[in-house]
C-alpha positions, 0 to 999 in steps of 0.5 A: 914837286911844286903844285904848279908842276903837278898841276901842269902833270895832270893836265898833261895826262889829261890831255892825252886821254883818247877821245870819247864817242861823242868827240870822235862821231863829230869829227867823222861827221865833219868829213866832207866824204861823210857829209855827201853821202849823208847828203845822199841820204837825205836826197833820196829820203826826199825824192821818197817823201815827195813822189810818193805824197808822204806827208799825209797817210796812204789810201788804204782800203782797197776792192775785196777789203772787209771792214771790221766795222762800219765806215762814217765819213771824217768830213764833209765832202761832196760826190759826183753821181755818174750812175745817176747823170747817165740816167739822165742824159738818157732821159733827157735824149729820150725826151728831145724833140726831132727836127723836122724840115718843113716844104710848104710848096704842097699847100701852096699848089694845094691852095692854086689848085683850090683856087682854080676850082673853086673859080671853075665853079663860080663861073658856072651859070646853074647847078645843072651845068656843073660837070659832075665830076668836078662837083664831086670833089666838093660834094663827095657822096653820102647819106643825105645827098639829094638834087636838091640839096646839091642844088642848094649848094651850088646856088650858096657857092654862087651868091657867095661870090655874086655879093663881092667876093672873087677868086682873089679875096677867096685866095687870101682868105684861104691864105691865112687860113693855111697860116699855121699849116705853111708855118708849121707843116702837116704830117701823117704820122711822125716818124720817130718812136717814142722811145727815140725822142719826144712825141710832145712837139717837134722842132721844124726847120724851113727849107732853105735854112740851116736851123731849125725856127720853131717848135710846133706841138704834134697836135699842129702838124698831125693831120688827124689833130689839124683838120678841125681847127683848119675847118673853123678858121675857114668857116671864120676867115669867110665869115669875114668878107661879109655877105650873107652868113648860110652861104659862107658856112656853105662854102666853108663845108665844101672847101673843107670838104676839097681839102679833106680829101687831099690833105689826108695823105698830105706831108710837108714835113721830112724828118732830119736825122743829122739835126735831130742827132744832134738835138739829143747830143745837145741836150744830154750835154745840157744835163748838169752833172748829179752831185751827191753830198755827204755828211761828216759824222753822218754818211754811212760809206761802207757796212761792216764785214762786206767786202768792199767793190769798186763804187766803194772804193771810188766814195772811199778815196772821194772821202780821202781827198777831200780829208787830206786837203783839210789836213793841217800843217801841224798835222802833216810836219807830224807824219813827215817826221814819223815817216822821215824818222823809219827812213833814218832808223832803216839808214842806221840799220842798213848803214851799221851792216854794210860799214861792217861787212861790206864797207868798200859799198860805201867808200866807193860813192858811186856804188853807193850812189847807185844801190840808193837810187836802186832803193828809191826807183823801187819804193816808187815803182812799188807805190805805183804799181800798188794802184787797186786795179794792178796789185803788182808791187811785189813785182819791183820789190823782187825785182830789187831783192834779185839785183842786191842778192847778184850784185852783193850777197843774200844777207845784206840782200835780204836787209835791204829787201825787207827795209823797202819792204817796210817802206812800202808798206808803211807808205800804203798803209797795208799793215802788218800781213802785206809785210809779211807777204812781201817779205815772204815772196822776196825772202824765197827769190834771195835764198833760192838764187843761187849762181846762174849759170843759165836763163831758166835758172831765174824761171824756176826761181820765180816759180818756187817763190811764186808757190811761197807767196801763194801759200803765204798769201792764203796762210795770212788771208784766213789769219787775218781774213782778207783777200789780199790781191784780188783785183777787180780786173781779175774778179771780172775775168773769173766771172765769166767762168764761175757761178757767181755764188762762187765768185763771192765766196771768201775763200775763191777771192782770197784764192784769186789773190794769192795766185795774182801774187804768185803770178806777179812773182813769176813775171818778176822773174821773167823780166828779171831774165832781160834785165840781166844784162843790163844791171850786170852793167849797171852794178858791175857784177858778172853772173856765170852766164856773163862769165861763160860768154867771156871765157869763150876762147874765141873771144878777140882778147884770147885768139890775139894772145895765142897768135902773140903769146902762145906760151903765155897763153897755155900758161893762163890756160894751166893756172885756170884749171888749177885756180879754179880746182883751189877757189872752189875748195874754200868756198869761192866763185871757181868760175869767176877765177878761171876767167880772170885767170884766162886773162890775167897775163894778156898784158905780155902779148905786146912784149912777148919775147920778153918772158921766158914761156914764150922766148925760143930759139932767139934766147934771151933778151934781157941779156942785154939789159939792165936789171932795172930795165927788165924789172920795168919790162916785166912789171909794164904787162899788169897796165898794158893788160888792164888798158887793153881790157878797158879797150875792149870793155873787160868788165872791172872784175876782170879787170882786178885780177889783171892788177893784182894778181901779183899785187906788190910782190917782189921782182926777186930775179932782177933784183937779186942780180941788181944786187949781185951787180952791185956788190963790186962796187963798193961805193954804190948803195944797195938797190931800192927795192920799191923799184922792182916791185909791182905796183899792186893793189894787193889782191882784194878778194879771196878769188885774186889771192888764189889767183896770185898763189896759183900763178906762182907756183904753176911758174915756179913748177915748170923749173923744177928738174925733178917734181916729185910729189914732195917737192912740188908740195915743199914749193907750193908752201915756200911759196904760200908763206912768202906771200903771206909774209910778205903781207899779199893778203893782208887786204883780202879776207884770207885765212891761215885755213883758207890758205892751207886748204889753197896749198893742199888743192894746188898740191893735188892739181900740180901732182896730177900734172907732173904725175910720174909716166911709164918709159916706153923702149925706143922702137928697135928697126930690124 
């Protein structure tokens, strides 16, 4: 052999080496239905990370939490103070000034009136003249008052006006002395108390305007503060026109006098509620919000080993804010990969168990599509209602487990729960004891959710796992000592009804906590109950309360198969009891079986004559047909079923026991007279058996391969002429191995075991059915 030759041999086997692990994981990865559901993945890692914030640590800290140490601000970070505020808006309200409407019209007839009387009494000739009454007004009585002096008086006042002076300039030098009161106003006493507003000044608006002008201190517009000052302007104001200095200080006393009498009870002002309201609105608006600052390194936010209330909790998340937005990028691509990095190896996780057991969730994009969105809504739901004053994501994450234990099964439920668990806690940064008690409260909805078969069934199961996260709860809290659970909300509720030495106590919050859980797991269970039906649409599943509503017989499907088809119809009704009797001896959903099998043959109510159970007196039909016709006839009753059940919205289990309860198996009778039909021809070619078979799939399940086996040999049994225990048992076997030879259940997951005990059950069923009668004699007429 020459050594290009044997070089050419080499490479020969070397190329036909199977491919290694490396080469083979690029090739699946090069497939375009690899790559959308890896797309898919990533979609919903995405829409995870992005809704929920997760380029940067969680929130963590939470009301009850007991640090181990003291908490120091990270950062520099700046507080508003809305105790504080509060203080002082009230402070600035107390101290407002109250509008005041000013109505100078009493001292201007007070002036008039001061005028004429003033004017009366100038026009008198002597002090004797005078008509008492009228003089007393000037002069009231008192210690000192004589003739005399009252004389002297008078004689001031009259040479007061004898050098010039008349009621006109009197008029004007009053006038101005009344300045400030008309501006201003006069008033007896305020009318607001001090703790209303200030009682420093008042704000008075004129009549006639609609704001107030000015400010006025109390002293300018209390009577008792006025009446001195108004007495000097007078005594300067009359001074000022001249004449002789004694009778202006004389005239001033008694003018003074007049007016002393009348303005004691004097009130030009009103005070203004509407405007006064609004001044203090006003100037609690005016306050400018407290800002309090800390110091990084500095501020102390929270002591050591005291639980945390709500004001901490609010400076906390302050701090966090203001941390989070000095993150750097270097540091927020770091905590997304980390955080993207526990999406993948919970994929991979996930991803090895379903390709193994159950691989057609992830061939079937839209099962697949729908179980991720399941998993995002849930992370988000879960990081919302975690929110410190609700406390409720054990809520949606058993309300996740639940639908994955209806909708799959209870270990792959149990891997999904526990990875969004590890999710949402890793998301709210709650650690090692919120896993665990999550994991606890949806580990017991899982394995205690066994078939439902009524509404109660989910309200016991949130009790008992309301009673595990409860226990849990407790178990956990004084391991770690926190109180897990214990929402402000609740805290405040309890108040009300314990001492409030209880109320701090650790083992009272704790226990607050737990049954906060405990209650969130039985409102789970609760909404779980109208949400049923629902997520039985949704993921396609039938729960046994679904399939007793469908295996009513006063469903339309069944009462038009019995009017149509009645022979078929009792044969769907034998083939339900004893399918069901078979499922539920390997272990399968007997409940489910039944149903399918009440529908299974609703296809043959359109061509009814056709099929030897419901043919009568008219014989039969296919007499008068080909085989290849009839084997036509025959195998059209499997589509015609699967489109009558999508008109009247079967749900796709049902469905499948229409398509494959006779899977690809042979049309032996109209082929075997093909056959013989043939045989005189010698020329014809012998028949494709492709064309009397049925068009399948093969059963998928356990549940259609007993239906398929079951339909068969209930057929088969009514031909016997002599159903003997043995022969029936000799049938069913012929019958099973033909099926299983034939490969009808290659594709569903039977065993050689499974399948002996189907034939044992079916045996039992049909002996029952055929059981030997005692022969009565004939009634004999006398």
């Amino acid at each position: 052999m020459s050594h290009s030759l044997s070089r050419r041999l080499r490479n020969s086997r070397v190329t036909t080496l199977p491919p290694g692990m490396v080469a083979r994981g690029l090739s699946v990865l090069r497939r375009t239905d690899v790559l959308i559901r890896l797309g898919l993945c990533v979609l919903a890692a995405l829409v995870m990370w992005g809704v929920t914030g997760s380029w940067a640590p969680s929130f963590s800290y939470r009301t009850g939490f007991i640090p181990n140490r003291d908490i120091i601000a990270r950062v520099d970070f700046s507080e508003e103070d809305p105790v504080e505020t509060a203080k002082r808006k009230d402070q600035a309200r107390s101290q407002a000034e109250f509008v005041y409407e000013q109505d100078a019209r009493p001292l201007e007839e007070l002036r008039q009136e001061l005028k004429n009387k003033v004017s009366q009494l100038a026009s008198v000739e002597s002090y004797d003249k005078v008509e008492p009454k009228l003089w007393e007004e000037f002069s009231p009585a008192g210690e000192g008052k004589t003739p005399e002096t009252e004389k002297r008086k008078f004689d001031a006042l009259k040479g007061f006006f004898m050098v010039g002076m008349d009621s006109g300039r009197f008029d004007e030098a009053i006038k101005r002395a009344f300045v400030p009161l008309e501006r201003s106003g006069v008033i007896d006493v305020l009318q607001h108390t001090s703790t209303e507003g200030s009682q420093q000044g008042v704000k008075v608006r004129p009549t006639g305007k609609p704001q107030w002008t000015h400010r006025a201190a109390v002293e300018e517009v209390l009577v008792s503060k006025i009446k001195p000052q108004l007495q000097q302007r007078l005594i300067e104001e009359l001074k000022s026109f001249g004449g002789m200095s004694e009778n202006s200080l004389t005239v001033a006393d008694l003018t003074y006098a007049w007016l002393d009498q009348r303005l004691q009870n004097a009130r030009t002002l009103q005070l203004d509620r509407e405007a006064s309201e609004a001044e203090k609105k006003a100037a609690a608006d005016a306050v400018v919000m407290v800002i309090r600052e800390y110091k990084a390194n500095d501020a102390h936010l929270a002591e050591a080993r005291q639980p945390l209330d709500s004001s901490h909790v609010q400076l906390l998340r302050r701090e966090y804010e203001a941390w989070r937005k000095q993150m750097g990028w270097s540091e927020k691509i770091g905590h997304s990969l980390a955080t993207f990095g526990m999406y993948g190896a919970l994929y991979t996780l996930c991803g090895f168990y379903i390709l193994n057991r159950r691989r057609k969730l992830v061939e079937d994009l839209n099962k697949f599509s729908v179980l991720l969105g399941a998993i995002v809504v849930t992370v988000i739901l879960c990081w919302g209602a975690s929110k410190d004053q609700w406390r409720a994501e054990i809520i949606p994450l058993m309300l996740f487990g639940m639908t994955a234990a209806i909708a799959y099964e209870k270990e792959l439920a149990l891997l999904l729960a526990a990875s969004v668990a590890l999710i949402v806690s890793f998301l709210l940064d709650q650690g090692l004891a919120e896993f665990v008690i999550l994991v606890s409260s949806v580990a017991a909805a899982i394995l205690f959710l066994a078939r439902i078969r009524s509404r109660t069934k989910l309200i016991y199961v949130g009790a008992i796992s309301g009673v595990v996260v409860v226990a849990t709860t407790f178990g956990v809290g004084t391991l770690v000592g926190q109180a897990f659970g214990a929402t402000d909300s609740a805290l405040n509720v309890v108040e009300d009804w314990l001492p409030a030495t209880w109320t701090n106590s650790f083992v009272v919050t704790l226990a607050i906590g737990a049954f906060w859980f405990g209650s969130c797991s039985l409102l789970a269970s609760v909404l779980m109950t109208g949400l049923l039906p629902f997520i039985e649409r949704l993921f396609d599943v039938q729960t046994d309360i679904s399939l007793l509503e469908l295996g009513d017989v006063q469903h339309p499907l069944l009462q038009q198969l019995v009017r149509r088809a009645p022979g078929t119809y009792n044969h769907s009704i034998n083939v339900a009891s004893i399918a069901e009797t078979a499922a539920e001896a390997i272990g399968c959903n007997g409940l489910l079986v039944r149903v399918g099998a009440y529908f299974h043959d609703i296809g043959k109510m359109l061509k009814p004559a056709y099929f030897v159970e419901n043919q009568g007196t008219e014989g039969n039909r296919h007499e008068f047909l080909q085989p290849a016709m009839s084997t036509l006839v025959i195998i059209a009753h499997v589509k015609d079923g699967a489109d009558l059940a999508r008109q009247h919205h079967l749900p796709r289990t049902i469905i499948d026991f229409i398509e494959q309860h006779h899977g690809t198996t042979l049309v032996e009778y109209f082929y075997r007279r093909e056959a013989k039909r043939l045989e005189s021809d010698p020329t014809a070619a012998e028949p494709d058996e492709s064309t009397f078979r049925y068009p399948g799939p093969k059963p998928q399940t356990k549940e259609t391969a007993v239906l398929m086996l079951a339909d068969v040999v209930e057929s088969a049994s009514r031909a016997l002429s002599d159903p003997t225990p043995a022969r029936i048992e000799s049938l069913v076997h012929d019958l099973a191995l033909k099926r299983l030879l034939d490969g009808q259940f290659d594709e569903c997951g039977l065993t050689l075991q499974e399948l002996r005990i189907l034939e044992d059950s079916l045996v039992k069923s049909l002996t029952a059915v055929y059981h030997g009668r005692v022969k009565y004699p004939e009634h004999q007429t006398v």
